[in-house]
LOKOL-22509 format. One record per residue: x negated, z negated, y negated of N, C-alpha, C, O in turn. Coordinates in steps of 0.02 Angstrom, whole numbers, plus 32768, in hexadecimal, padded with zeros to 4 digits. Each point is the difference from the previous one (the first is absolute). Last residue first. Layout:
XZYXZYXZYXZY/...
This chain:
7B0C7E597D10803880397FF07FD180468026801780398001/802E7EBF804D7FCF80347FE4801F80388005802D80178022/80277EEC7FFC8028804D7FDD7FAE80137FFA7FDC7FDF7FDA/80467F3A80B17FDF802D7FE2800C80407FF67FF28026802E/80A67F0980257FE7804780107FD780057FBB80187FF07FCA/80537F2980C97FF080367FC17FD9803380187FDE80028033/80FA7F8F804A7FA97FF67FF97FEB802D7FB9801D802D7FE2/80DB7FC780807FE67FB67FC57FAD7FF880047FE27FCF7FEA/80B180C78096802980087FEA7FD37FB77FA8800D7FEB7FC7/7FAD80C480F380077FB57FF5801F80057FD67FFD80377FE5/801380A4807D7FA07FDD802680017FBB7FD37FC67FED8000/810C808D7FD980087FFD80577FA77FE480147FEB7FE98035/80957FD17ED87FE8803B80147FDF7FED80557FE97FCC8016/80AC7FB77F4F80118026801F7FDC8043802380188031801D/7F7A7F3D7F0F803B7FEE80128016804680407FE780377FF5/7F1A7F617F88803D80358013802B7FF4802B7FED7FEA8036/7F457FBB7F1F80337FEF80378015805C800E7FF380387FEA/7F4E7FBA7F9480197FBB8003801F7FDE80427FEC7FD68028/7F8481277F7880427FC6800D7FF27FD1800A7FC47FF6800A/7FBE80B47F557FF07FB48033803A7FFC800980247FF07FD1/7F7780FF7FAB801D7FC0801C80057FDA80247FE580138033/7F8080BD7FBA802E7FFB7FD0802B7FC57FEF80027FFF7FC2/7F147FE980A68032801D801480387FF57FC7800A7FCE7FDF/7EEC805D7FFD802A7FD3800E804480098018801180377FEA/7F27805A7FC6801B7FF4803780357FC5802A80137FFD803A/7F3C80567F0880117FCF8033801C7FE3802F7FF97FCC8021/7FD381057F557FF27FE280467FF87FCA800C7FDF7FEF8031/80BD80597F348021802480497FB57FED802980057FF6803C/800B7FC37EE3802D7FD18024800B80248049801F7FE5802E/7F4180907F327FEA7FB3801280387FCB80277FEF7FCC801D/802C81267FA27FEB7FFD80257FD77F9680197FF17FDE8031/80AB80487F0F800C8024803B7FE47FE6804580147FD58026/7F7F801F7F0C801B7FB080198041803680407FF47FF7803C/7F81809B7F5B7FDE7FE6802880127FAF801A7FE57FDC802A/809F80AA7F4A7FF4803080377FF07FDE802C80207FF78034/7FEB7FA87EF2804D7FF980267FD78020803F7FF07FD48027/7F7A80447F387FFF7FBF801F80447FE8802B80037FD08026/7FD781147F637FD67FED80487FEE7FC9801C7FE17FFA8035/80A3801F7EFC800E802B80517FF47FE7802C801D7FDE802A/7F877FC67F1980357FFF801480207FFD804080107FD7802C/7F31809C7F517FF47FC6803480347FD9801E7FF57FE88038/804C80BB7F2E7FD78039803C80077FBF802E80287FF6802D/80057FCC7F068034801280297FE9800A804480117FE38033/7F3E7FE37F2B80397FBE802F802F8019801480197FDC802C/7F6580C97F5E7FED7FD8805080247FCD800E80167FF78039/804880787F0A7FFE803880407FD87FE88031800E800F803A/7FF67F707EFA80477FFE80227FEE802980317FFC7FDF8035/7F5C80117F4E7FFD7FD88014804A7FEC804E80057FE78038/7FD580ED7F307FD4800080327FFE7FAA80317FF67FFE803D/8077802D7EFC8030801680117FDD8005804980237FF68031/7F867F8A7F29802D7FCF800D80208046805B80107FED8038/7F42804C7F2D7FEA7FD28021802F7FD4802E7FEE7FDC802E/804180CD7F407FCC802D803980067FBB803180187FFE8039/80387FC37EF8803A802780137FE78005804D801E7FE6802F/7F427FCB7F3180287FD08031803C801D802B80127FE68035/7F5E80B77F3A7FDF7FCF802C802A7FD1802E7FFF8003803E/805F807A7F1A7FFE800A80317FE37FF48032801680078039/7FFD7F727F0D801E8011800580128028804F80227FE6802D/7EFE80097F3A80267FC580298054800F803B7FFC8005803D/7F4380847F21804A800F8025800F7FBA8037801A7FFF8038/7F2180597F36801D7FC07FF480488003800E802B7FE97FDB/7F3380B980767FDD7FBC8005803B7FC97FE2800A7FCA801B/803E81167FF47FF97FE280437FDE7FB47FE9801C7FCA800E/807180F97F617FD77FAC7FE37FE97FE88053801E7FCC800E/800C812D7FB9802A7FEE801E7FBB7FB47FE67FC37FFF7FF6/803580CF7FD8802480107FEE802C7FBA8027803D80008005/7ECF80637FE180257FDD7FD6803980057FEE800D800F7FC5/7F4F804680E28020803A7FBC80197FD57FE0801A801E7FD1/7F837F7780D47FD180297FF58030803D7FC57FE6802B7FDC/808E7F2580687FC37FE180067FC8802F7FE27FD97FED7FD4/80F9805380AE7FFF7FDB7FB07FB97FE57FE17FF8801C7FC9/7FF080458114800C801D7FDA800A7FFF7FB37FE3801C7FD1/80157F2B80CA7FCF80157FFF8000804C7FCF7FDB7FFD7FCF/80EC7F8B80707FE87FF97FD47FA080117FED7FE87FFD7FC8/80AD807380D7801880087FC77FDE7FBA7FB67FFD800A7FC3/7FD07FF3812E7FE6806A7FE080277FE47FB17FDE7FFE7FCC/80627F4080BE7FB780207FF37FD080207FD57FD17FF67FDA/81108005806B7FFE7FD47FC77FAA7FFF7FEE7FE180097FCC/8079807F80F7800B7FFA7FC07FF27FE47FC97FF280227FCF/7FE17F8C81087FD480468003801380197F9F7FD77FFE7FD2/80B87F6080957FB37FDB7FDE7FC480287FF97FCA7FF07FE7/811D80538069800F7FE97FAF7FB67FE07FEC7FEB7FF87FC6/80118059811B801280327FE7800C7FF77FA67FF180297FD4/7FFD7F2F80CA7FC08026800B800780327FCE7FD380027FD5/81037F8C805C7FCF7FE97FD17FB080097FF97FE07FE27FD4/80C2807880D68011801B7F9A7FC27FE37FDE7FD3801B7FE0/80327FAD80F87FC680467FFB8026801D7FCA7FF180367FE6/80627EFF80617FB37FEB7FF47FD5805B80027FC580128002/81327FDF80277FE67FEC7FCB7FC37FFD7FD57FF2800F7FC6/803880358130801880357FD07FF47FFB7FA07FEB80297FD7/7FFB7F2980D57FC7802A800E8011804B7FD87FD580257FE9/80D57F3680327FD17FE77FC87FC8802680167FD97FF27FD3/80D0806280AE80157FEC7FB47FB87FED7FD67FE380237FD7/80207FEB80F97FDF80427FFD802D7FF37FB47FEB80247FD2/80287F2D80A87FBF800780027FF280497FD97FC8800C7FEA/811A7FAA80367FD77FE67FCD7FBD8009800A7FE47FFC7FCA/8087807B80D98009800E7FB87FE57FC57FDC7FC8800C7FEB/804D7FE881067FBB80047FCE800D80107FBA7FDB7FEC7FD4/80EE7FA680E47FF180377FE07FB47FF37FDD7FF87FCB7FE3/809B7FAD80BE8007802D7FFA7FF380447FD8801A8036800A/7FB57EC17FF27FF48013804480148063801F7FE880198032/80177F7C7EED7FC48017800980087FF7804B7FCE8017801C/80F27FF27F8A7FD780137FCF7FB78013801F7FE680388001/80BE7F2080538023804B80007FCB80377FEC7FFB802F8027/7FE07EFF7F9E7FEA7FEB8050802580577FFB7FD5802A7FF6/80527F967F427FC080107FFD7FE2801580457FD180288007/810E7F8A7FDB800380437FD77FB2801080037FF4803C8000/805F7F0980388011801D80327FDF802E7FF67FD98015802B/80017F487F347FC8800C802A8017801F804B7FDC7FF98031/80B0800F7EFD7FC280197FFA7FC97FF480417FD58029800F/81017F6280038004804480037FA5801D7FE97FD68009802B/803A7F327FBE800A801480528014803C7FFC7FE380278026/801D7F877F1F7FC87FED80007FE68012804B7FC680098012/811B7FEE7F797FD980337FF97FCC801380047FEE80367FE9/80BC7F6380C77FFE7FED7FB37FC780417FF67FEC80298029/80957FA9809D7FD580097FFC7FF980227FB5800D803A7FEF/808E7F3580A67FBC7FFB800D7FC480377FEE7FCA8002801E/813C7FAE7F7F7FD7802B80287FCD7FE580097FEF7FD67FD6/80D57F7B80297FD080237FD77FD7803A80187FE67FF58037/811A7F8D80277FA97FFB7FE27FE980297FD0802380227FDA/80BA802180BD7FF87FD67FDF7F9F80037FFF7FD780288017/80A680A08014803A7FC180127FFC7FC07FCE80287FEE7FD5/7F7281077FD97FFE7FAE803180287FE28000801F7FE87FD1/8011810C7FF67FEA7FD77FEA7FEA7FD1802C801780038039/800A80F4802380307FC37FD47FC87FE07FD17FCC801E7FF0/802E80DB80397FD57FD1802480327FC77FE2801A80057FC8/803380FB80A37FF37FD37FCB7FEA7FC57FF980157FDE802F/7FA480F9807380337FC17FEC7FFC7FFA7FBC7FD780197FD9/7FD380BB80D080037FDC7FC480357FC5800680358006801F/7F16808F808B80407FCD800280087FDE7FB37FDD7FD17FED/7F6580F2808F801D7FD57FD3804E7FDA800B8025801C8028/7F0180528086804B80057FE080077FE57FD07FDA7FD08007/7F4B8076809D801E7FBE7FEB803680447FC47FF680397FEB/7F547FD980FD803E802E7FD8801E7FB37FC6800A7FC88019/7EE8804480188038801E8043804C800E7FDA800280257FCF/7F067F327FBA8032804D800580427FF38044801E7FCE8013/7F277FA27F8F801280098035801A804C80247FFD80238033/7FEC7F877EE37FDD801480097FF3801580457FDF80338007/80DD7F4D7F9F7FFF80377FF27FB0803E80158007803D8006/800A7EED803C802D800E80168016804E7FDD8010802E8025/7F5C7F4D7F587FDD800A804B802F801C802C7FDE80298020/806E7F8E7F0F7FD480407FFF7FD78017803A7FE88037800B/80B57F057FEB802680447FFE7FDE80397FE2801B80367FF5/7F6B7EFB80218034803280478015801B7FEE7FEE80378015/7F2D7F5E7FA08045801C7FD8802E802580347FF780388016/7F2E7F0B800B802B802A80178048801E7FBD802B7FDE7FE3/7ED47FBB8061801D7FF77FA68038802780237FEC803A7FFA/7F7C7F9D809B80377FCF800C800F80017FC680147FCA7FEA/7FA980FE80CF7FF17FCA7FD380267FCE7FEC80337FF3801F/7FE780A2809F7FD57FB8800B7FEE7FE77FBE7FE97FC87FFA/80CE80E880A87FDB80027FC57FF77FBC7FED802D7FD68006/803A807880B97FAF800280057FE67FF37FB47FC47FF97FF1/81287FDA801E7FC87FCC803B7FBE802180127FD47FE1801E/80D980AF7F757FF67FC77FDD7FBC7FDF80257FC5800D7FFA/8098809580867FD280097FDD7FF17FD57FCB7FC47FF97FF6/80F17FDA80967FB28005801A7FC980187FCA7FCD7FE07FF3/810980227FD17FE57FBE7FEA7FC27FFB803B7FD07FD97FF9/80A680F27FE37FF27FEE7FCA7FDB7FB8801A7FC47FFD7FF4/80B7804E80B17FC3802F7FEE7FDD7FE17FC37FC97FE7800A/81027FB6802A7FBF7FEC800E7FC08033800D7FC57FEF8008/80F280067F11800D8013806D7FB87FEF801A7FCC80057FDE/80A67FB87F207FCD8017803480078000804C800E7FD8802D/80827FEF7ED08008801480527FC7801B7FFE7FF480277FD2/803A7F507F4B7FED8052801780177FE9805580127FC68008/7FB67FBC7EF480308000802B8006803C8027800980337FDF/7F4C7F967F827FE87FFD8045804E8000803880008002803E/7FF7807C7EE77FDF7FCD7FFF80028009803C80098036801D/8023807C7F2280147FF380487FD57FAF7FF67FE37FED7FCD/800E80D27F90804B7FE07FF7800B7FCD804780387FEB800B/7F4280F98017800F7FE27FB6803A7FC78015802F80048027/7F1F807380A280507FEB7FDC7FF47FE67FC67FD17FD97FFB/7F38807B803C80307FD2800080467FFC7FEE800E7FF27FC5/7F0680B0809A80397FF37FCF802D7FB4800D800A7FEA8039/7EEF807D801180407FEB801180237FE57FB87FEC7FDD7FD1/7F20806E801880158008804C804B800B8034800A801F8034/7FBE7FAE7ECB7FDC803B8020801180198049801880348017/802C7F1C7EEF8004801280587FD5804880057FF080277FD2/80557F737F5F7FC87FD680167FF0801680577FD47FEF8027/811880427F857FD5802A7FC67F8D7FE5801C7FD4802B8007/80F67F6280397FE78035802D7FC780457FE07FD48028800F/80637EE57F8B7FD3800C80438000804C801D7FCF801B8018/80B27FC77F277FB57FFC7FFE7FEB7FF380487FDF802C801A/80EC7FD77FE8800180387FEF7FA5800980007FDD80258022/80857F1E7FFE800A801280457FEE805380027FF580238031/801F7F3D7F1B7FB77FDA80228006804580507FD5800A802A/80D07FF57F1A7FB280187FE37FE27FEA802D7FC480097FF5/80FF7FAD8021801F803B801E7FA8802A7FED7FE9802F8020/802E7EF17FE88007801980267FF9803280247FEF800F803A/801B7F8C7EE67FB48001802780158020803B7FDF80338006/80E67FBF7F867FD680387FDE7FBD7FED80267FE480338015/80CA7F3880328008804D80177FC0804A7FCD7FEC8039800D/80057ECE7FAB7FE07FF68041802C8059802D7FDC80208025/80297FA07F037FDA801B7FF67FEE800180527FD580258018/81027FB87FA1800A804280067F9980187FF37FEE803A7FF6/80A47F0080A07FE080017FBD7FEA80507FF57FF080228031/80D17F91808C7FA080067FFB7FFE80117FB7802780297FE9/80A87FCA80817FF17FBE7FE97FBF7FEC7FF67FE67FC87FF8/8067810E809C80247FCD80087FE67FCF7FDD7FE47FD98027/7FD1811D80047FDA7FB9801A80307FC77FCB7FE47FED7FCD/80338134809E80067FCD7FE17FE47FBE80167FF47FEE803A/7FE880C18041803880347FD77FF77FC27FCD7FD280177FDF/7F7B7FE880E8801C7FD37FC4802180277FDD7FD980227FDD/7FD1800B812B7FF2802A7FBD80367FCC7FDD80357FF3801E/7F527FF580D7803F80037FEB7FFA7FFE7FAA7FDC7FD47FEA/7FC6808E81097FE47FDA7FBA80297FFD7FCA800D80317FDE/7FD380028132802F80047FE17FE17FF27FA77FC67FF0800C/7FB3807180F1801A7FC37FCD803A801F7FE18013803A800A/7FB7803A80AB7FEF7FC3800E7FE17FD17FD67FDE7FD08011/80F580EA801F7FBD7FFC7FD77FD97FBF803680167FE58033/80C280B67FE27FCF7FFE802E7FB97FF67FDA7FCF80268001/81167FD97FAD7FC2802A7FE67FC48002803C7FCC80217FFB/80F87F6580388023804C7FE27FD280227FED8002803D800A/7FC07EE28028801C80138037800980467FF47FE180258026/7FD87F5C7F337FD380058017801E803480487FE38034800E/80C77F7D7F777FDB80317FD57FBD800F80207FF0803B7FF9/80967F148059802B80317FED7FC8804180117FF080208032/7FC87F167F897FFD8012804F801E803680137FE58024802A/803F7F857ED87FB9801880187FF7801E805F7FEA80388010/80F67F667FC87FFD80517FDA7FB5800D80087FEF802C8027/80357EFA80268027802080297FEF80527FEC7FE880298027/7FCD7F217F377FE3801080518007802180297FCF8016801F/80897F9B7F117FF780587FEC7FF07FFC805E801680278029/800A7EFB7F84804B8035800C7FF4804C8009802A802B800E/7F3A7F0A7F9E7FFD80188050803A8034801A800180208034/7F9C7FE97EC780277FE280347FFF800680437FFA8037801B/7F517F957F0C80168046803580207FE680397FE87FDE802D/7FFE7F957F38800B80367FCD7FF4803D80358013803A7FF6/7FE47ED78051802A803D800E8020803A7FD08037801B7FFD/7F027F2C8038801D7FF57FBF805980197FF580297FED7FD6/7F17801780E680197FE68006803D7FEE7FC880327FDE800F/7F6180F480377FE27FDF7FD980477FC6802180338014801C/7F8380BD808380267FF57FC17FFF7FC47FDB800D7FDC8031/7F9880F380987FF27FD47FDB80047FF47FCF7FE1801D7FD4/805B80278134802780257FA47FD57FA87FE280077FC58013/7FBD80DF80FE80037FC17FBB801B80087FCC800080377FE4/80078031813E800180067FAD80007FCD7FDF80247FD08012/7FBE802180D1800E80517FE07FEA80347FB27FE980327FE4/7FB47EB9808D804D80297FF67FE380557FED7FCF801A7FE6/7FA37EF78014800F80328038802E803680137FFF801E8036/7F607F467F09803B802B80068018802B80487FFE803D8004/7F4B7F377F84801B7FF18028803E8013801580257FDE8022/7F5F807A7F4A7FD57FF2801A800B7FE7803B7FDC800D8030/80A87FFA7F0A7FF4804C80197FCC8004803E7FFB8038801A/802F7F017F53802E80118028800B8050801C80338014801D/7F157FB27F7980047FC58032803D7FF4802080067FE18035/7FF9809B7F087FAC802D803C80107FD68020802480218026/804E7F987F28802A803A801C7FCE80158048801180178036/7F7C7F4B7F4980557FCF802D802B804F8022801B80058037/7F1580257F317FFA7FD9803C803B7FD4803580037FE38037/802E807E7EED7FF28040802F7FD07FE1803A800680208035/804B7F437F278034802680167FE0802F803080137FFA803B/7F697F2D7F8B800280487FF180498013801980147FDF8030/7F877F4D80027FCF8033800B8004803B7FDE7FD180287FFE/80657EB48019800080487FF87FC180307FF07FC67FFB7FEC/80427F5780C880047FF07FC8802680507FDE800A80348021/7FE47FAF80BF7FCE7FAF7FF6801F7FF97FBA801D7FCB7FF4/80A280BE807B7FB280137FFB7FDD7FB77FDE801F7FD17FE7/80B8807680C57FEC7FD87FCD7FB4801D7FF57FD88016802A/80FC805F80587FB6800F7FF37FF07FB67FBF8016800A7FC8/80D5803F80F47FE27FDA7FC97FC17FF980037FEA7FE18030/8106809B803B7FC47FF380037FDE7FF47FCB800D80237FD0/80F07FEC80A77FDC80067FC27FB97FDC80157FFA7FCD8022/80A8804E80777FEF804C7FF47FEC7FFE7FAD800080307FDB/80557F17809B7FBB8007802B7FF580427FE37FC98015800F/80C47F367F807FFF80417FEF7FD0801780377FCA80017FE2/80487F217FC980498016800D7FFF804680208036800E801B/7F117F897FA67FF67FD78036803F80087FFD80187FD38024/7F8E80A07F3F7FF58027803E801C7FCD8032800780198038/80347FA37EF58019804E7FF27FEF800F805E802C80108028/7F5F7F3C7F7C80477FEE800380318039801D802B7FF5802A/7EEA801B7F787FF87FDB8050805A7FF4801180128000803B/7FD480617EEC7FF3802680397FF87FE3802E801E801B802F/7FEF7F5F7F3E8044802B7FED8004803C8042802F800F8025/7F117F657F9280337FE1802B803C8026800C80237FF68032/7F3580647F447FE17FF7804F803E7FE480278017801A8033/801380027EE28002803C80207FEC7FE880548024800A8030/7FE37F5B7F04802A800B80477FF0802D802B7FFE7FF3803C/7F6A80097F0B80317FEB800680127FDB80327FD87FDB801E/7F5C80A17F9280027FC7800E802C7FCF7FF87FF37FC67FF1/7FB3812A80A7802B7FDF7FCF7FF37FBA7FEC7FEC7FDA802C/7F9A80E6804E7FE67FBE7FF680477FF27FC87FF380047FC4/802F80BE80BA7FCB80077FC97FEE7FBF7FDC7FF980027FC3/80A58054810380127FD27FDD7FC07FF37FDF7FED7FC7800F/809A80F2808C7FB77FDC7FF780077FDC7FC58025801C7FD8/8096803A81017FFE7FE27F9D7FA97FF680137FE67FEB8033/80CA80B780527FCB7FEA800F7FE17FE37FB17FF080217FCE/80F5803D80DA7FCA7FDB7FBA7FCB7FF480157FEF7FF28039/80C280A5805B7FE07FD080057FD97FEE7F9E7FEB802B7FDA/80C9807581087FD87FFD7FBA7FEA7FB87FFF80117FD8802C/8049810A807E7FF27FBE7FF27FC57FDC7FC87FC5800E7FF5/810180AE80127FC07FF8800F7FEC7FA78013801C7FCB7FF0/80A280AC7FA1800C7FF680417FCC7FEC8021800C7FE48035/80617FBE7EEE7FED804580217FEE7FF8803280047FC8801A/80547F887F5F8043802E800C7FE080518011802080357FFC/7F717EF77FDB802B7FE5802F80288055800D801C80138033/7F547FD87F277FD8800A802C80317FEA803A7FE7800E8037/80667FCB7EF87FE280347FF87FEE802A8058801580358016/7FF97EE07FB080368012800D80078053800F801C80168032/7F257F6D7F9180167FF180418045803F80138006802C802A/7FA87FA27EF67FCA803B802E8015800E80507FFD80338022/80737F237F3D800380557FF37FE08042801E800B803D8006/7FCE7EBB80128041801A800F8011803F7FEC8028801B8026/7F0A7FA37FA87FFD8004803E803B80178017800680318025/7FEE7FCC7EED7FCD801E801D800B80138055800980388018/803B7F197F7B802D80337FF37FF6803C8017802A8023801D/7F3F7F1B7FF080437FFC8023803780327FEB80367FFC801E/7F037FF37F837FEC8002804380437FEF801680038016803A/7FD87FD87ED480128048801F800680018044802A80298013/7F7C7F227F6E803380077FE080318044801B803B800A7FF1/7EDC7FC2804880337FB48030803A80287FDC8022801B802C/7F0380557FC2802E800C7FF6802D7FD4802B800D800C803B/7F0780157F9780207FD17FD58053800E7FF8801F7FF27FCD/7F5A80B280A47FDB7FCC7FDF801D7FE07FDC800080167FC7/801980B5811780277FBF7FCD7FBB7FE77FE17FCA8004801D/806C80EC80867FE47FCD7FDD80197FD67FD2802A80147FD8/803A807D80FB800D7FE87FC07FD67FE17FE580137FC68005/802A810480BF7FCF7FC37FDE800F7FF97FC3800A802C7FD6/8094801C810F7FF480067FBF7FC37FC07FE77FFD7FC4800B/803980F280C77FE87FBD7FE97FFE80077FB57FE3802B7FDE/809C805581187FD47FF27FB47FE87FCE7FEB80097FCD8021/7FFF80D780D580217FB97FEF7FD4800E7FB07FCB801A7FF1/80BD806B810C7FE080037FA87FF97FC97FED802D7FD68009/7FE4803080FC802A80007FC47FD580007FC17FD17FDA7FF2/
């Protein structure tokens, strides 16, 4: 028998986990497959843990990932993708701005298109601030624009269906700055769109303010594209080019008298300031690149469980998440 699994990452979500569950459940009562949850719980420092130990010790077809501490949203989605044994996966936020109600139609749709993702596309965003839909809609455009290799759905997040073709191949991939729904897109094979409309939060606060966003938006950035490298290397050969000039030109002044070089203060500092800016960018860069490469060899494993609830190899030993 066909079987699904829905993954839900949580952080700090006590105020939602029960609506959430009853909605998701219910959802899942009325198809035919055999279905299942699967909550990772991103070091909460609510209820959330209890809320879930509560949820599985009613529920044998809900399953529970505690991690040591938090870790990340896209380390909680990988860790439930990881342990994923089913057909198919739909991975959806605990908040339920992406409703469990579409579940039935996404499966639908994977089925009719004979895809093996779904990626479900934002018609609207429901009670979102109009700078947080404008970064959005600029962060998804600029990245692809920043792309070379592989394109990215506009407008999409991590709420999506993957078939397990897809999630084998997930599981060979080993770094640990992970962007999924660019890695999944990068995967390739047949993927579909699915538009919704996005609700609002049930309840809480988003988790991901503007300070987290920028450092999604960077992990996206340089785990997927050199352009900034060939940006500021593009730069740093204007400014070769304006210091070749300024040069000739006041050396010239100089010699026909047409230009004050010695007591040109002024552009002096201009040269000085504009050349100063173009290495600390450059160095910049190349200090994001090489901290990159400095967190991947070490090699540490992407996350630490804790516990785990209902799962068939213990249900309560800890697991070491390497990614």
């Amino acid at each position: 028998m066909e079987k699904l699994s829905v993954i839900i990452p949580c952080y700090d979500e006590e105020e939602s986990l029960s609506a959430c569950y009853r909605r998701t459940r219910e959802v899942l009562n009325r198809i035919t497959c055999d279905a299942e949850i699967i909550y990772v719980n991103d070091g909460s420092r609510d209820r959330t843990r209890e809320i879930l130990d509560e949820i599985a010790a009613t529920d044998a077809h809900v399953k529970v990932i505690h991690f040591s501490r938090n870790f990340g949203h896209q380390p909680a989605v990988s860790a439930g993708i990881k342990h994923c044994n089913a057909d198919w996966a739909i991975i959806m936020d605990a908040d339920l701005q992406d409703p469990p109600e579409l579940i039935p139609d996404i499966l639908q749709c994977c089925k009719e298109e004979q895809a093996n993702s779904v990626y479900c596309v934002r018609r609207s965003r429901e009670n979102e601030s109009w700078f947080k839909r404008f970064s959005s809609k600029f962060f998804y455009r600029m990245l692809n624009r920043m792309m070379s290799e592989v394109k990215f759905p506009l407008d999409t997040g991590d709420f999506r269906l993957i078939d397990r073709k897809i999630m084998n191949e997930f599981k060979q991939l080993h770094e640990h700055g992970k962007y999924i729904r660019g890695l999944v897109s990068w995967i390739g094979f047949r993927q579909v769109p699915f538009y919704y409309e996005r609700k609002a939060r049930v309840a809480g606060e988003t988790k991901y303010p503007f300070r987290r966003m920028l450092t999604f938006a960077s992990t996206a950035l340089l785990y997927f594209s050199k352009k900034p490298l060939q940006m500021v290397m593009g730069l740093g050969f204007f400014a070769v080019l304006v210091g070749i000039f300024l040069a000739i030109w006041f050396t010239l002044g100089k010699i026909y008298g047409f230009s004050n070089a010695e007591t040109g203060w002024t552009s002096l500092i201009t040269v000085i300031t504009f050349f100063g800016g173009v290495q600390l960018l450059t160095v910049g860069v190349l200090g994001q690149y090489i901290g990159v490469l400095f967190d991947e060899i070490k090699n540490r494993p992407e996350y630490i469980i804790d516990e785990k609830r209902n799962f068939a190899d213990g249900g309560t030993q800890n697991r070491r998440g390497k990614a």
